[in-house]
C-alpha positions as CSV (number, residue, x, y, z in Angstrom):
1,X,-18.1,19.5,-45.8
2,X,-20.5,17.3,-44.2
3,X,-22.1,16.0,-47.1
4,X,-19.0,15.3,-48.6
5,X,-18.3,13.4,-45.6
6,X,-21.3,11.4,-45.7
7,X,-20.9,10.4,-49.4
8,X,-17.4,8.9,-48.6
9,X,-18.6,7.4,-45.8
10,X,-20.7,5.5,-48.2
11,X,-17.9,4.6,-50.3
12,X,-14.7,4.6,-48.1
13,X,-14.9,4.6,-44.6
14,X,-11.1,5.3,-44.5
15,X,-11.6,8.0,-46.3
16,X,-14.6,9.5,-44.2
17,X,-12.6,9.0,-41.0
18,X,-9.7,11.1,-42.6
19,X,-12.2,13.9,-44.0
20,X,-13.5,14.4,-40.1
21,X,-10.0,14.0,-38.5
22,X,-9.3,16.9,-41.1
23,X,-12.7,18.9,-40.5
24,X,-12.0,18.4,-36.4
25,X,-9.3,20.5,-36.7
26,X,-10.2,23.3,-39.1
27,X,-13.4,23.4,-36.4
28,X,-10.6,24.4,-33.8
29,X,-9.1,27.2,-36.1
30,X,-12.2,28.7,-37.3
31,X,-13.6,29.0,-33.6
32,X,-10.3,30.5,-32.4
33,X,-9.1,27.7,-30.0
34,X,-6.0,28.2,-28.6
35,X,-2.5,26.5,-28.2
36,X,-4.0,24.6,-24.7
37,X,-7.4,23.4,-26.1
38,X,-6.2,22.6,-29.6
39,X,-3.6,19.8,-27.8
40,X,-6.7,18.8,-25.4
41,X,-9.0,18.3,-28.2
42,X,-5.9,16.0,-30.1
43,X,-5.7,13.6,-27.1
44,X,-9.7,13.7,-26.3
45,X,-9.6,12.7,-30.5
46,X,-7.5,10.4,-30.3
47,X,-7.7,8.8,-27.0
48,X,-4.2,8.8,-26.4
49,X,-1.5,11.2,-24.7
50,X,-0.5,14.2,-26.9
51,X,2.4,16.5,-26.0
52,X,3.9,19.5,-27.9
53,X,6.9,21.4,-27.0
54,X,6.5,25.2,-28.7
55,X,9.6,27.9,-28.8
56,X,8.8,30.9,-30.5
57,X,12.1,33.3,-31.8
58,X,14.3,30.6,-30.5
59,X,12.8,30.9,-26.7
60,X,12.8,28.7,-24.1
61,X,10.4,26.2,-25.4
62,X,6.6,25.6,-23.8
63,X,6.1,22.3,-23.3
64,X,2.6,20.5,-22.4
65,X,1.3,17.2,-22.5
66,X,-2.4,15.9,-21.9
67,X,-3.6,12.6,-20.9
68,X,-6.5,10.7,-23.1
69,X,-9.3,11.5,-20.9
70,X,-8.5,15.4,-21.2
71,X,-6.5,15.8,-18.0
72,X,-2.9,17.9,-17.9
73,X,-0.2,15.5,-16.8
74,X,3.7,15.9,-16.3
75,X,5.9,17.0,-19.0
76,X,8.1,13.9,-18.4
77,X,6.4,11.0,-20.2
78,X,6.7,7.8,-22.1
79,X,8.1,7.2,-25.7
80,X,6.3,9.3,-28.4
81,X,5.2,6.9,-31.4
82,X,4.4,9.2,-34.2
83,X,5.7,13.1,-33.7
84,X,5.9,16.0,-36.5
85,X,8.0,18.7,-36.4
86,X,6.6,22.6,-35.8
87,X,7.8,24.5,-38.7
88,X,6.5,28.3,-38.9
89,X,7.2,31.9,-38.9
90,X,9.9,32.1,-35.5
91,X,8.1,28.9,-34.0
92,X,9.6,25.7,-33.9
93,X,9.4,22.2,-31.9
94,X,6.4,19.2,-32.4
95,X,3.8,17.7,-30.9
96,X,3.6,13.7,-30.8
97,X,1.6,11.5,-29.4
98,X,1.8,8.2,-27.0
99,X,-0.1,5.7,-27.3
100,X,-0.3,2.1,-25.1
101,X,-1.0,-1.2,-27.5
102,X,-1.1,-0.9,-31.4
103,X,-1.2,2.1,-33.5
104,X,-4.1,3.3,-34.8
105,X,-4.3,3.4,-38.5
106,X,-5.5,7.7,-38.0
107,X,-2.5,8.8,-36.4
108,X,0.0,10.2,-38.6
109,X,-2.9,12.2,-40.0
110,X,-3.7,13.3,-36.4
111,X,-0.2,14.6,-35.7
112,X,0.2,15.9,-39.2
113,X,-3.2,18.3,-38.6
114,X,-2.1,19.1,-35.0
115,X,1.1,20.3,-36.4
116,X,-0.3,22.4,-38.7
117,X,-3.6,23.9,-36.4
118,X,-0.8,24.4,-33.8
119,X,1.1,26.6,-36.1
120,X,-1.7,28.7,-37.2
121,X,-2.8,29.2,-34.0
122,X,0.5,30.2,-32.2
123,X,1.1,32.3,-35.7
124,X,-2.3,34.1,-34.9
125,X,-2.0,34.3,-30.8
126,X,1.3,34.8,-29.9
127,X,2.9,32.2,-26.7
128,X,0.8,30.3,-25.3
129,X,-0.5,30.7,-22.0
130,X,0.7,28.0,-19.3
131,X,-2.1,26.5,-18.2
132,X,-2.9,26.4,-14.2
133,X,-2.1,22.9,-14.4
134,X,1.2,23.6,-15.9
135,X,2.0,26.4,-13.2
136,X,0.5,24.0,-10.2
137,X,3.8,21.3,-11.5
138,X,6.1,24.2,-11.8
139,X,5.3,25.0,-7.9
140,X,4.8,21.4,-7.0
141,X,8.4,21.1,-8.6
142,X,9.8,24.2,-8.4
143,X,13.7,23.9,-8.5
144,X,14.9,27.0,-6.3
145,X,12.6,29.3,-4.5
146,X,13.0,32.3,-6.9
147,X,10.8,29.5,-9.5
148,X,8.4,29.0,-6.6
149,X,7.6,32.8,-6.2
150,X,6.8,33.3,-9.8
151,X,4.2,30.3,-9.8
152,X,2.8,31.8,-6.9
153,X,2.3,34.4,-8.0
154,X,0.5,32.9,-11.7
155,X,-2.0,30.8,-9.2
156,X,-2.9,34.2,-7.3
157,X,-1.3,32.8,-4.3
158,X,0.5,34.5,-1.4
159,X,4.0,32.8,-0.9
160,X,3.0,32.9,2.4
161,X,-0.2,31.3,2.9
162,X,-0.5,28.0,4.3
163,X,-1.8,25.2,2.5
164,X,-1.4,21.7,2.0
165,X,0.0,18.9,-0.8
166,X,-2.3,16.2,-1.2
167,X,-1.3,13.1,-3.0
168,X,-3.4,10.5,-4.2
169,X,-3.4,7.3,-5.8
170,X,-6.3,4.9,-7.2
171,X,-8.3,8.1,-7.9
172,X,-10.3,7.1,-11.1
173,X,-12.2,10.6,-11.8
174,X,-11.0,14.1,-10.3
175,X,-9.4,14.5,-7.2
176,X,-11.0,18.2,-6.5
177,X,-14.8,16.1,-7.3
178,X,-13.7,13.7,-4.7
179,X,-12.6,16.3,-1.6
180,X,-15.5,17.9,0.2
181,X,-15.9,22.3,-0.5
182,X,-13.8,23.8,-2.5
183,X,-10.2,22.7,-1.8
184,X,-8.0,23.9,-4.1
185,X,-5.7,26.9,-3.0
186,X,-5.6,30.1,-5.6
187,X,-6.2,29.0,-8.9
188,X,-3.9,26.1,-8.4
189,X,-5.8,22.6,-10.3
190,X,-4.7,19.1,-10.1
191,X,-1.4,17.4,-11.8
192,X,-1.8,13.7,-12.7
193,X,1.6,12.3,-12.8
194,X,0.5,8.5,-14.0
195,X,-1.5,7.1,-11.8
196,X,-0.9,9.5,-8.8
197,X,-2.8,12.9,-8.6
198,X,-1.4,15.8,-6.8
199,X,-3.4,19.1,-5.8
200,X,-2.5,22.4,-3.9
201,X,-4.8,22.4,-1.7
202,X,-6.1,25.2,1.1
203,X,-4.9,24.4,4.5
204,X,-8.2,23.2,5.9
205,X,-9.6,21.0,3.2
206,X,-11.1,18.4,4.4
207,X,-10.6,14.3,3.7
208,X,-13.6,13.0,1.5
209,X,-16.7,11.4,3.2
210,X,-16.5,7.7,3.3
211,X,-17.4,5.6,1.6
212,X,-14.4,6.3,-0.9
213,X,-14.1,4.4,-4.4
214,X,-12.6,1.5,-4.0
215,X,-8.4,1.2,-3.9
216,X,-8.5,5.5,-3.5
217,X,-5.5,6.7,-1.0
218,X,-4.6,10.0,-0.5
219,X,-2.2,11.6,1.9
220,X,-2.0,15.5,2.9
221,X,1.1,17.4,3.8
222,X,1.6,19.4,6.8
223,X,0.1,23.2,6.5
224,X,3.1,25.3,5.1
225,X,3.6,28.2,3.2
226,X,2.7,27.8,-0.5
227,X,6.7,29.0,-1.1
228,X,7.5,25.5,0.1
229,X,5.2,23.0,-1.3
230,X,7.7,21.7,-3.3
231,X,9.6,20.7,-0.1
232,X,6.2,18.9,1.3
233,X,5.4,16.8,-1.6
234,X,7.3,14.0,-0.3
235,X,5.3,14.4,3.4
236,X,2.2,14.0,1.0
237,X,3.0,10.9,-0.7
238,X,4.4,9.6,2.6
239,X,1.0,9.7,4.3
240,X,-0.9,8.0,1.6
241,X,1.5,4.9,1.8
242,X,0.3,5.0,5.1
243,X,-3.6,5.4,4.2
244,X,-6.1,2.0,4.7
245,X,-8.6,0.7,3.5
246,X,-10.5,1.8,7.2
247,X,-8.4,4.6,6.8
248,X,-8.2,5.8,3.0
249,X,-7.4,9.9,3.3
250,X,-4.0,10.7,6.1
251,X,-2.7,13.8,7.3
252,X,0.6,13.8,7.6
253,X,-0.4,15.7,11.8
254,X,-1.4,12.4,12.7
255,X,1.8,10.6,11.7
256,X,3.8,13.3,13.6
257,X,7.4,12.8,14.2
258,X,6.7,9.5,12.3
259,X,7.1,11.3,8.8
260,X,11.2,10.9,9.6
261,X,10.6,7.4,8.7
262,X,10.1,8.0,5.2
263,X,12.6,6.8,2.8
264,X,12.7,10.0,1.4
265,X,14.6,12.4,3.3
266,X,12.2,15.4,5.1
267,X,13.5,18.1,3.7
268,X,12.2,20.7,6.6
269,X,11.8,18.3,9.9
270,X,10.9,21.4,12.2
271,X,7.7,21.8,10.1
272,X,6.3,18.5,12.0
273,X,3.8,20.3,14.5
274,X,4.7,17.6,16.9
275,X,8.5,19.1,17.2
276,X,7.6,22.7,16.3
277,X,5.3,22.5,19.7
278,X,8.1,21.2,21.6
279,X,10.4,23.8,20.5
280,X,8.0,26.6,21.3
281,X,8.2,25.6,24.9
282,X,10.9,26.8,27.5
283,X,14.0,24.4,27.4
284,X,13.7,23.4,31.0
285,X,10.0,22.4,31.0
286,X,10.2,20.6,27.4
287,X,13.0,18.4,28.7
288,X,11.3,17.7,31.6
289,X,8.3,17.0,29.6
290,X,9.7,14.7,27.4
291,X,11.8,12.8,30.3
292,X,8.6,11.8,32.2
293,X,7.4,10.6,28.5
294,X,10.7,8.4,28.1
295,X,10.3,6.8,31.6
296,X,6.7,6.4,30.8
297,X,7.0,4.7,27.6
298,X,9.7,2.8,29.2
299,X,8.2,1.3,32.0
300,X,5.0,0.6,30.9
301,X,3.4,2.2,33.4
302,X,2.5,5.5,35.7
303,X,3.7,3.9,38.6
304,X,7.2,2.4,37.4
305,X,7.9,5.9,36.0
306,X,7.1,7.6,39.3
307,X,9.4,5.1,41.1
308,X,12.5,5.9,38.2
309,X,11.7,9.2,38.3
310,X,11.2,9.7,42.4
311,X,7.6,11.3,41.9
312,X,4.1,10.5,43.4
313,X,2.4,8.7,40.2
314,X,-0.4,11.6,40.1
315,X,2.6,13.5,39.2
316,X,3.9,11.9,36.4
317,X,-0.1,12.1,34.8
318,X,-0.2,15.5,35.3
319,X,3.2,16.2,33.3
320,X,1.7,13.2,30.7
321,X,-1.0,15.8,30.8
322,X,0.3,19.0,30.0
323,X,2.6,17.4,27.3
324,X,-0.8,15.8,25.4
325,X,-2.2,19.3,25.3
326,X,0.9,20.8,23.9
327,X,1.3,18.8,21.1
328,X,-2.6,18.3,20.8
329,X,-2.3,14.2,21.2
330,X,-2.8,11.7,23.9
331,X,0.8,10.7,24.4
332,X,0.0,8.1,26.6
333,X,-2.9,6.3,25.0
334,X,-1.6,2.9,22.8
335,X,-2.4,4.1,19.4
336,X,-0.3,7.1,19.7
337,X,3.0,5.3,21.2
338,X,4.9,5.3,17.8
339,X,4.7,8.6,17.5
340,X,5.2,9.6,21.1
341,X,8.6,7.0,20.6
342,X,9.7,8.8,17.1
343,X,9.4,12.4,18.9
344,X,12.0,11.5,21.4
345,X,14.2,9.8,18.8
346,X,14.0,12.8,16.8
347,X,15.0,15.0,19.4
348,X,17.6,12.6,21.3
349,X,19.3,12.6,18.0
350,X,19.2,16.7,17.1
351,X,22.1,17.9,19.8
352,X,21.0,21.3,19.0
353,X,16.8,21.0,19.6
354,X,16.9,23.4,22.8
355,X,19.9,25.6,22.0
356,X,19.2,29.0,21.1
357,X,19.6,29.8,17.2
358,X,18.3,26.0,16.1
359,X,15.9,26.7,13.1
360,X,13.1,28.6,13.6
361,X,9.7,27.0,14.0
């Protein structure tokens, strides 16, 4: 084969190019690729994205789709310019590929051999396996909880441990590459949905060492349990809007009660710590607590609150005090007055914050 591609070369490059295209793929089936790796190969060939959507005996079909630089993306994608159909013993669907700018003058042949290595591969191996990426989207995006269990469970997972979402954006290489350890939770790997990357990651990873690569923002989710990450993916992307350039990499503990800005609404607010450590404390003393915080913020001042509140100023620090080491901020130092302000909004406006039987935190 490769001399015959070397004398074609010689007298039709066209020709050469579609003797290798042909040669790539016939590589794939005598090695004994799989369903995954023949599609990664396709886009890494072609430098485009390729997607295939596989049923086998009429089944729900398996759908996946890689980016050009090897990377699993989202199922949901652009316009496909050239696609074949899947024709085979019980399998049917087609793969396709996108491609930004002009055509290139290779890919019908590219699809065409896809198709066919795709067919005598699943014909040979059965369904395909979901790839980790594929199961780390199906928990990001899980659409009922039942959904969320299952993927859990394919990542090795305990529905119940806690980890975190992280969202970035502006992330040129691999996210995982660019976080310090080993941050990924279970066997869970990164899902690039265009230019944003999201991760499941363990509880404690850690935000990368600066200096960052230029224009990188990423934004971590509050610890919850890996049941409900698809409820947290929002939090995520909400602290990276709010990442710097002195800041790049946010957790969404240090934006507290301030996540209820979002324009997406929180789907679980009693999994902010800031309000989950208020609730945990008795009624009486939290509203006390969070009074002397009001007049505080209010008047500016120690001493103007001790005068609203008819205490001795030394009072009114102490309480300022015990409420910082509650919720594990300085509630009266200037950088943390937005979110000392949003906790009492949030609970002003949640009549049933104290009663007994308000959701468990």
């Amino acid at each position: 084969m490769q001399g015959l591609m070397y004398r074609l070369a010689e007298l039709d490059a066209g020709a050469a190019s579609s003797v290798r295209v042909i040669d790539y793929f016939d590589a794939l089936i005598r090695y004994r690729a799989d369903v995954p790796a023949a599609v990664r190969a396709a886009a890494v060939l072609g430098e485009c994205t390729v997607g295939i959507s596989l049923a086998r005996d009429g089944g729900v079909p398996e759908d996946m789709r890689c980016g050009p630089g090897g990377g699993w993306i989202s199922t949901a994608g652009g316009d496909p310019q050239v696609a074949e159909r899947l024709v085979g013993d019980g399998l049917s669907g087609r793969v396709w590929i996108e491609r930004d700018g002009r055509s290139h003058p290779l890919d019908a042949l590219l699809v065409e051999r896809l198709a066919l290595t795709v067919t005598a591969i699943a014909s040979r191996t059965g369904p395909p396996a979901r790839t980790s990426a594929a199961r780390s989207a199906d928990l990001l995006f899980a659409a009922d909880p039942a959904t969320a269990e299952f993927s859990c469970a394919a990542l090795h997972l305990d529905p119940g441990y806690l980890v975190r979402v992280a969202s970035a954006t502006g992330v040129r290489t691999s996210l995982v590459e660019l976080l310090p350890g080993e941050p990924a939770a279970g066997r869970s790997t990164e899902v690039v949905c265009e230019d944003e990357r999201l991760l499941v990651c363990t509880q404690d990873a850690g935000v990368p060492p600066r200096p960052v690569q230029r224009g990188v923002r990423i934004g971590f989710s509050f610890a919850v349990a890996a049941r409900d990450v698809r409820n947290h993916v929002r939090t995520a992307r909400f602290a990276r809007d709010n990442a710097t350039v002195d800041e790049p990499a946010v957790i969404a503990d240090e934006l507290g009660a301030l996540v209820l800005m979002s324009p997406e609404p929180v789907a679980d607010v009693y999994a902010i710590p800031d309000l989950r450590a208020l609730r945990s404390m008795p009624p009486q003393q939290g509203r006390e607590l969070l009074r002397t915080l009001d007049a505080y913020l209010d008047g500016g001042s120690l001493r103007v609150a001790a005068a609203r509140l008819n205490l001795h100023h030394t009072s009114v620090s102490q309480r300022l005090a015990k409420l910082s080491e509650r919720l594990g901020f300085p509630v009266d130092a200037a950088r943390y007055r937005a979110r000392a302000a949003a906790l009492i909004i949030a609970v002003r406006t949640r009549p049933d914050f104290w009663r007994t039987g308000a959701p468990a935190v």
